[in-house]
Structure formats: structure tokens, C-alpha cells
N, C-alpha and C positions, 0 to 999 in steps of 0.2 A: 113829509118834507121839512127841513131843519133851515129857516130864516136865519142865518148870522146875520143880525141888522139890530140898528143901535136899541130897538125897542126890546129885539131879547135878552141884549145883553146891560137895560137897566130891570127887567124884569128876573133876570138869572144872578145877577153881578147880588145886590142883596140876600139874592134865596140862600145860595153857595154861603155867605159870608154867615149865615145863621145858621147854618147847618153847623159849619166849624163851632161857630159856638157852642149851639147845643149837644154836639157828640165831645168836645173836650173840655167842656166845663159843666153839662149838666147830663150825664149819664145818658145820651143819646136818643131819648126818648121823644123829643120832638124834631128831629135832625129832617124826619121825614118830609118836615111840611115844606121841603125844596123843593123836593119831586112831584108836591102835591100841586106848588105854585106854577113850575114847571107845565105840570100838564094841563095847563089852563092855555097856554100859547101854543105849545106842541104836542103832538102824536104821544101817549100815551109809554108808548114803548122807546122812545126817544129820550123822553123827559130820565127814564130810568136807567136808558144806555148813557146819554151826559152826565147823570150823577154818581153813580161807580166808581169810577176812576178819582173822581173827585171825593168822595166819600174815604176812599181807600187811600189818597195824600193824604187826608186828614188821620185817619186810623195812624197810618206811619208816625207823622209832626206827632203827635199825642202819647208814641208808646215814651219814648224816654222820661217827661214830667211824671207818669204813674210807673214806672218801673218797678217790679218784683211787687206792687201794691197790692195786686190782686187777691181775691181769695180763688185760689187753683182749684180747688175740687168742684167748684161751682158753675167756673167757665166748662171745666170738664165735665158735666152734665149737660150744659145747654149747648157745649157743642157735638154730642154725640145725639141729644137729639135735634139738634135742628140741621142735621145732614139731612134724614129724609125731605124733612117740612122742605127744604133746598128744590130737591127732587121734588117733588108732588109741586111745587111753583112753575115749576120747570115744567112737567106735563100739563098742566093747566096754559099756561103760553101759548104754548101750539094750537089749542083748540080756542082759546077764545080772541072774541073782536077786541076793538081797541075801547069799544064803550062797555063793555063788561069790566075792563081795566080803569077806566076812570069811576065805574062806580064802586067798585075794591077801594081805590085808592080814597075816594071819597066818603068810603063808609068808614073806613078806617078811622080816616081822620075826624067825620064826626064820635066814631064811638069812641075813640080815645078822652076827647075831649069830655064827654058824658057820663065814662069812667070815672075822671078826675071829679069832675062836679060829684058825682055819688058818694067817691074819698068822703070829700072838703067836707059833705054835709052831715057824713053819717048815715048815708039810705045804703052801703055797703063797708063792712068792715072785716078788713082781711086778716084771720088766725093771729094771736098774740103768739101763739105757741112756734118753734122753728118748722116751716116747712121740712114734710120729709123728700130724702133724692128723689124716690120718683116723679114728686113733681117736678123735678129741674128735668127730666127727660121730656115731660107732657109739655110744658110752658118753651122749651128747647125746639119740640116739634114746630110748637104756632110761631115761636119767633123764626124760623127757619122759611114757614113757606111767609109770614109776614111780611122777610124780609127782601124776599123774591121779588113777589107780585108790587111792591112796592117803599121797599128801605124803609121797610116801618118794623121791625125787629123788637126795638126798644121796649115798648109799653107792655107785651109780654114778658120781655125779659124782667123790668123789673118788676113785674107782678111778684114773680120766683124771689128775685135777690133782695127785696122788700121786705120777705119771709122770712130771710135767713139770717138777720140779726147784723150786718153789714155797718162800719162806720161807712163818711159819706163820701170821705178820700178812696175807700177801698169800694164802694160801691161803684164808683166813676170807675176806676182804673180794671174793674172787672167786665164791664161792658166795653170799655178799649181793647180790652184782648179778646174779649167773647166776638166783636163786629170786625176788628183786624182779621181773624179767624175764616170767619164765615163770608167775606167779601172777596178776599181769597177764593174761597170755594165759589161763588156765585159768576165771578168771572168766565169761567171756562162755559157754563151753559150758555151764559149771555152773549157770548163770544161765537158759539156755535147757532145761536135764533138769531146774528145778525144783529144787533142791538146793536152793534159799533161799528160805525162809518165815517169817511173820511169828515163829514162834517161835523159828527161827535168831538172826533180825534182833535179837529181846530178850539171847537167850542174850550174843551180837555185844559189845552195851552192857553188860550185867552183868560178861562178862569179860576188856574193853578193859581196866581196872585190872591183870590178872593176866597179859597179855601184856607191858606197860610193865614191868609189876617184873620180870618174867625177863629181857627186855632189858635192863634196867639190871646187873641181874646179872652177866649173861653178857659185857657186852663189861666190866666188870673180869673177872669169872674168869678169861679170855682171857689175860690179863697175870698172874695169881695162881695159878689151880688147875693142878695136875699132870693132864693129860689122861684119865692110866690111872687116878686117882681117881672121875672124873666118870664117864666110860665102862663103869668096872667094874662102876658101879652099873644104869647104864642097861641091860649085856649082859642082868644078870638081871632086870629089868624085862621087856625086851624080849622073851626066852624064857618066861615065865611067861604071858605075856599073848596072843602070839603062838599058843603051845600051845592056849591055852583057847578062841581065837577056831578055830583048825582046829578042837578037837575041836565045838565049836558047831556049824559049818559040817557035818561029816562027820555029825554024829549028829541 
């Protein structure tokens, strides 16, 4: 059941506005931790039927500032393969509860988190050499069901485009077209499991405003903010939020 009352929408009204940020100014990699915040107040598959739509404003707002930016042969790897990973999200829904979704979503978000720290420290370091194609199909698949079971696509993705030698304009404007793409594609399942209800559909309207202003944000911050500023904050976001959806799920 979906609360539209003033308590979700000061807990939604922020999450939305960081999303925008993080998908059009910092290669969408943390865009997720709405749906994460999200499913802390609501049903699990709610939290990710309200963010969609909203997700997908943003994809649009965002294509024109990176236009033709992208590097094509790349989106076109990760999106042929993250059709399947789509698919196999999509059969995993049907069968599982709502708390096996909160602890996806919540592992996610701690391991992305624990990912980065690994980076930062040096306890993981990924190939100097250019990734070859077939790993944009393998990293394509996990961002595909990643982005299903929970609009977290991102941290796979740029594992891949990380590899591939990328400036950091063309990096951004490649995950705009890779998640414009594949949110597209994610609609129609979502659509068919029920995920969008009249109540979504209001939520939708209410917090088109607060997708726009993150967008607007984020592609200046892109040009402005120091990455590891933005990030820093979002790590612990992400771990705190993350945490509490497992212990939800586990207890």
C-alpha cells in the first residue's frame, strides 16, 4: 500500500532530486540509492514501480546536454547484453517475496559501496589494458538484471566503460543512452507484474518537479563538482540505508 502523505513525499521529494543528479551529472551510478531510500517506507516493488517513470524523465531531460557524446559501440554491447539480465529480473519477480527484494536491493547497495572503498584503497585494481567486447556483453547482462530487480545498473556498467578508456564527458553521456535504453525496455515487464498503479501514476506527477531539478543540477555539477565530494556523501548514504533494508529483510 502506497501512503501519499507529507512524510513520503519529504522522504521521496529528496531521494528523486538525487537521483536526477547522480544519473545526469555523475554517470548514474548511484542514482539507485532512491529506490533504496524508497523502500524503506514502502513495499519493495512500489518503491521501483514510483522510480521508473521517474528515472526515465530524467533519461529524456539529460539526452540533449550529452548528445552524439557517447561512445556507440559500447552502449551497443551493454545493451544487447543487458536484454537478457532484463529478462531473468523479470522471472526472478514473479517468484520472489518482497523481502528477498529488499535484501537485493540492500546488498546491492552495500556491495557497491565496498566496491568503491576496494577502488580508493587499492585491495582491487581493475586491468590498465582496454577491456575486450565481450566483457561489455557479461557486465551488460549484470547491469540488465541489476537494473530490474533494482535501478542499480550503473556500478556494472561502469565497471565495463571504466575499462574502456572513456573521457569523463563521454563516459556520462554513454550511460544516458545505455539507461534511456534499457528503462525503455524495463517498462513493458513492469507494466505487465503490476508495478504501476493509480497511486504510483499520482506519486509520478507530484514528483516530476523533483526529477527536473536534479537534472538540472547534475548536468552543471558534471562541469563543477569534485566527484569524490558527491560520492563521499552518497557512500554513506548508500551503507546506512542498504544495512537497514538487510536487516528488514533478515528479521
Amino acid at each position: 500500500m502506497l501512503t501519499l502523505d507529507l512524510f513520503f513525499f519529504c522522504v521521496a521529494g529528496p531521494a528523486v532530486v538525487f537521483a536526477g543528479i547522480s544519473k545526469a551529472g555523475f554517470g548514474s551510478g548511484a542514482a539507485f540509492a532512491a529506490a533504496t531510500i524508497l523502500a524503506l517506507v514502502v513495499e519493495p516493488g512500489l518503491a521501483l514501480g514510483v522510480m521508473l517513470p521517474l528515472l526515465m524523465l530524467i533519461d529524456v531531460s539529460s539526452l540533449k546536454p550529452y548528445w552524439r557524446k557517447w561512445s556507440y559501440p559500447d552502449v551497443k554491447l551493454l545493451v544487447i547484453g543487458g536484454l537478457p539480465g532484463i529478462v531473468a529480473g523479470a522471472l526472478l519477480y514473479q517468484v520472489a517475496s518482497p523481502d528477498l527484494f529488499r535484501l537485493l536491493i540492500g546488498g546491492v547497495s552495500v556491495g557497491f559501496v565496498l566496491w568503491q572503498l576496494s577502488l580508493k584503497t587499492g585491495l582491487i585494481k581493475l586491468a590498465q589494458t582496454r577491456m575486450p567486447d565481450w566483457t561489455g556483453l557479461m557486465f551488460g547482462s549484470i547491469a540488465g538484471f541489476t537494473t530490474f530487480v533494482s535501478h542499480a545498473g550503473g556500478p556494472p556498467a561502469a565497471v565495463f566503460l571504466l575499462g574502456r578508456g572513456l573521457s569523463k564527458t563521454q563516459f556520462q553521456a554513454t550511460t544516458v543512452l545505455l539507461f534511456w535504453v534499457l528503462n525503455i525496455v524495463k517498462f513493458i515487464p513492469y507494466a505487465a507484474l503490476g508495478m504501476f498503479t493509480t497511486q504510483t501514476f499520482i506519486a509520478n506527477i507530484a514528483l516530476a518537479p523533483f526529477a527536473l531539478l536534479g537534472t538540472w543540477i547534475g548536468v552543471r555539477a558534471h562541469h563543477l563538482v569534485p566527484e569524490r565530494v558527491f560520492f563521499g556523501l552518497t557512500y554513506v548514504l548508500l551503507m546506512i540505508t542498504g544495512c537497514k533494508l538487510i536487516w528488514d529483510a533478515l528479521t
